[in-house]
C-alpha positions in Angstrom: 1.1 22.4 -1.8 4.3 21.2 -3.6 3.5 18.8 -5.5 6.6 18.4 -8.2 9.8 19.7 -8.7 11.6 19.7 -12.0 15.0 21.1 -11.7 19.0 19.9 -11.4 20.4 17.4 -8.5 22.7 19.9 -7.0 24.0 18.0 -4.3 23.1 14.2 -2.9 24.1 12.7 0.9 22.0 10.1 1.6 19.1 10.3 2.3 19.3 14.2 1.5 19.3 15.5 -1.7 19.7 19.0 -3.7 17.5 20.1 -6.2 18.3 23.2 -7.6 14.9 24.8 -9.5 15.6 28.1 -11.6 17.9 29.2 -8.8 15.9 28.0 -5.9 17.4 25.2 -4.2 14.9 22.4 -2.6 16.3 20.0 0.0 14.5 16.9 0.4 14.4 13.4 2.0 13.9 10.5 -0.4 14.0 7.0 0.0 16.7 4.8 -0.9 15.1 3.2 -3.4 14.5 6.4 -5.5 18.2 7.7 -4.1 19.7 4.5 -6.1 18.3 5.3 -9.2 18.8 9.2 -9.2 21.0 11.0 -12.4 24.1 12.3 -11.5 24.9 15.8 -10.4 24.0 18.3 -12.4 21.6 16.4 -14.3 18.5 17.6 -14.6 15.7 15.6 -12.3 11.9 15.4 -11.5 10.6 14.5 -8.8 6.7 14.2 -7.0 6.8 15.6 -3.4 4.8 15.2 -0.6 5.2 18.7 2.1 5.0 18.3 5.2 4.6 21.1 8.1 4.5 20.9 11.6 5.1 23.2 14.4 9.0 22.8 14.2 9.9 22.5 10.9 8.7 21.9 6.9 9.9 19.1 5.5 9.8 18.0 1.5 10.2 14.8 0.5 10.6 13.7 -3.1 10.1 10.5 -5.1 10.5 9.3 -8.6 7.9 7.4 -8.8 4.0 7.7 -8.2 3.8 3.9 -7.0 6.7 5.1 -4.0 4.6 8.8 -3.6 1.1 6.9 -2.7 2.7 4.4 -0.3 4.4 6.8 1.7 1.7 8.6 2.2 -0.7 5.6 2.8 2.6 5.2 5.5 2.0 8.2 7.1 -1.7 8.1 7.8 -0.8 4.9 10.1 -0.9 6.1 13.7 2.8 6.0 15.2 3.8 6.3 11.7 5.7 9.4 10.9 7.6 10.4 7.8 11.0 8.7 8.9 9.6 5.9 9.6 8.0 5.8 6.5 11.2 6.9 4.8 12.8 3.6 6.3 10.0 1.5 5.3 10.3 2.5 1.7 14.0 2.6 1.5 14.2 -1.4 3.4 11.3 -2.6 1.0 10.1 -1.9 -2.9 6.2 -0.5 -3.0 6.0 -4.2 -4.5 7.5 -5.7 -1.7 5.6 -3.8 0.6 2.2 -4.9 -1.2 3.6 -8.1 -1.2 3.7 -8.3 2.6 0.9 -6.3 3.3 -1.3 -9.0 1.4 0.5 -11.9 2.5 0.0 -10.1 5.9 3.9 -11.3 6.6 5.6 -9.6 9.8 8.9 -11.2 9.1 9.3 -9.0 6.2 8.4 -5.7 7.8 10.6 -6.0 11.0 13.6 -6.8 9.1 13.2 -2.8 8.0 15.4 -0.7 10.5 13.3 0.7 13.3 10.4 -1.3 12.8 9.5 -3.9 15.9 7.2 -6.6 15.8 4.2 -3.9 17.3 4.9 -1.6 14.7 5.0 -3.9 12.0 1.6 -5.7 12.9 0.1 -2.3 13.0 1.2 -1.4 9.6 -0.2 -4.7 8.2 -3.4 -4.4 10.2 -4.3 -0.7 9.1 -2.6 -1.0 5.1 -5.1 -4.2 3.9 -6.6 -3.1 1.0 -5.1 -0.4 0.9 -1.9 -1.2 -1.0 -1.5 -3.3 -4.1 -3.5 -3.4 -7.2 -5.7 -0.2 -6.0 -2.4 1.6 -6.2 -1.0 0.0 -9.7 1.2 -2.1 -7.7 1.0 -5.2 -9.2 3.3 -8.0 -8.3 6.5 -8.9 -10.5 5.8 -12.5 -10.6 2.7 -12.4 -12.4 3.1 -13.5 -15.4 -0.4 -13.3 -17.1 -3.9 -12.4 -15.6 -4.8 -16.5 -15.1 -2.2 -16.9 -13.0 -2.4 -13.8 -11.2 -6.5 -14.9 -10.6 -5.2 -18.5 -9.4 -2.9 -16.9 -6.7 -5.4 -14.3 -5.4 -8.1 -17.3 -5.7 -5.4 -19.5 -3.1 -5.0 -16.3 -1.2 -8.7 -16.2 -0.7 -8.7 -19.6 0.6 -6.3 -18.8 3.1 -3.1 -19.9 1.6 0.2 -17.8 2.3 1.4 -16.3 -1.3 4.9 -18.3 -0.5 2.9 -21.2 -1.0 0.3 -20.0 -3.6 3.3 -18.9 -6.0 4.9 -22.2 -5.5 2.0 -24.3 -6.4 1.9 -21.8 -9.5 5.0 -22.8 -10.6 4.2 -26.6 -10.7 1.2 -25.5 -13.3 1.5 -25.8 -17.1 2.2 -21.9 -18.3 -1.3 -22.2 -20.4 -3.6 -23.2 -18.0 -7.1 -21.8 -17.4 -8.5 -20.4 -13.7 -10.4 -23.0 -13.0 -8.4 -25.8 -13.8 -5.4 -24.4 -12.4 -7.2 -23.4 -9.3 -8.0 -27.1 -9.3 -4.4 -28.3 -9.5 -3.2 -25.6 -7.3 -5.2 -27.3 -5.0 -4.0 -30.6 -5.6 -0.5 -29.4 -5.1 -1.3 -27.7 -2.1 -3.1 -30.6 -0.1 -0.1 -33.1 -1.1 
């Protein structure tokens, strides 16, 4: 319905913000991580929205990027998952983070979020696999070239945690193939 605003940041209280569009002024909710990196007010500011309406209310909430945009709603189709929740999920973690922890299927990460348990948090790794990550253009920040990002999804397929697949990467000459690096991955690994 909405799906962008381009206007000037009237007003910003965390995690509410202003934004004023040819005299119109839009609130919305926006995660911390796009709240950090918003212009000052009375700059002008675009950001993609996701509307939501229920019985109650309509709610708009607005993101600078398309990366944070397609989690959240990825977020929201989780059952138990609502916007706030959501909201929190994106404003404790980065949408690489998130990926991150979706693929390495780690709790730990998730429940440090506010107002995410250890139910919750299993739920949101069981239902997001796939469904986050390079699908979404999320790619992770430690991949350095596409060899090394093949030898850490080739240790993930073997069962390795990425904790351990990115440290084995490390130990690696920086110009190694696939296969042989798969091969000393291993070797690291099994040490």
């Amino acid at each position: 319905m909405i799906g962008r605003l381009v206007g000037t940041l009237a007003a910003k209280s965390p995690p509410q913000i202003l934004v004023d569009v040819h005299g119109v002024g839009y609130e919305l909710d926006v995660p911390m991580s796009s709240f950090y990196h918003l212009p000052a007010l009375g700059a002008p500011v675009t950001l993609l929205t996701h509307f939501v309406v229920r019985e109650d209310a309509q709610l708009l909430y607005g993101f600078l990027t398309e990366g944070e945009r397609a989690s959240f709603r990825e977020l929201v189709k989780v059952s138990g998952v609502g916007p706030r929740t959501a909201l929190a999920v994106l404003s404790g973690l980065s949408t690489v983070e998130l990926a991150q922890a979706v693929t390495a299927q780690d709790v730990g990460r998730l429940v440090k979020v506010p107002g995410i348990g250890k139910k919750t948090a299993e739920r949101l790794l069981l239902e997001l696999k796939g469904k986050l990550g390079p699908d979404l253009g999320i790619a992770s920040a430690e991949a350095v070239s596409d060899s090394q990002a093949d030898i850490v999804q080739a240790l993930l397929a073997l069962g390795y945690n990425e904790r351990d697949a990115k440290a084995a990467l490390k130990a690696l000459p920086a110009d190694v193939g696939v296969a042989e690096g798969i091969k000393l991955a291993l070797k690291a690994l099994s040490r």
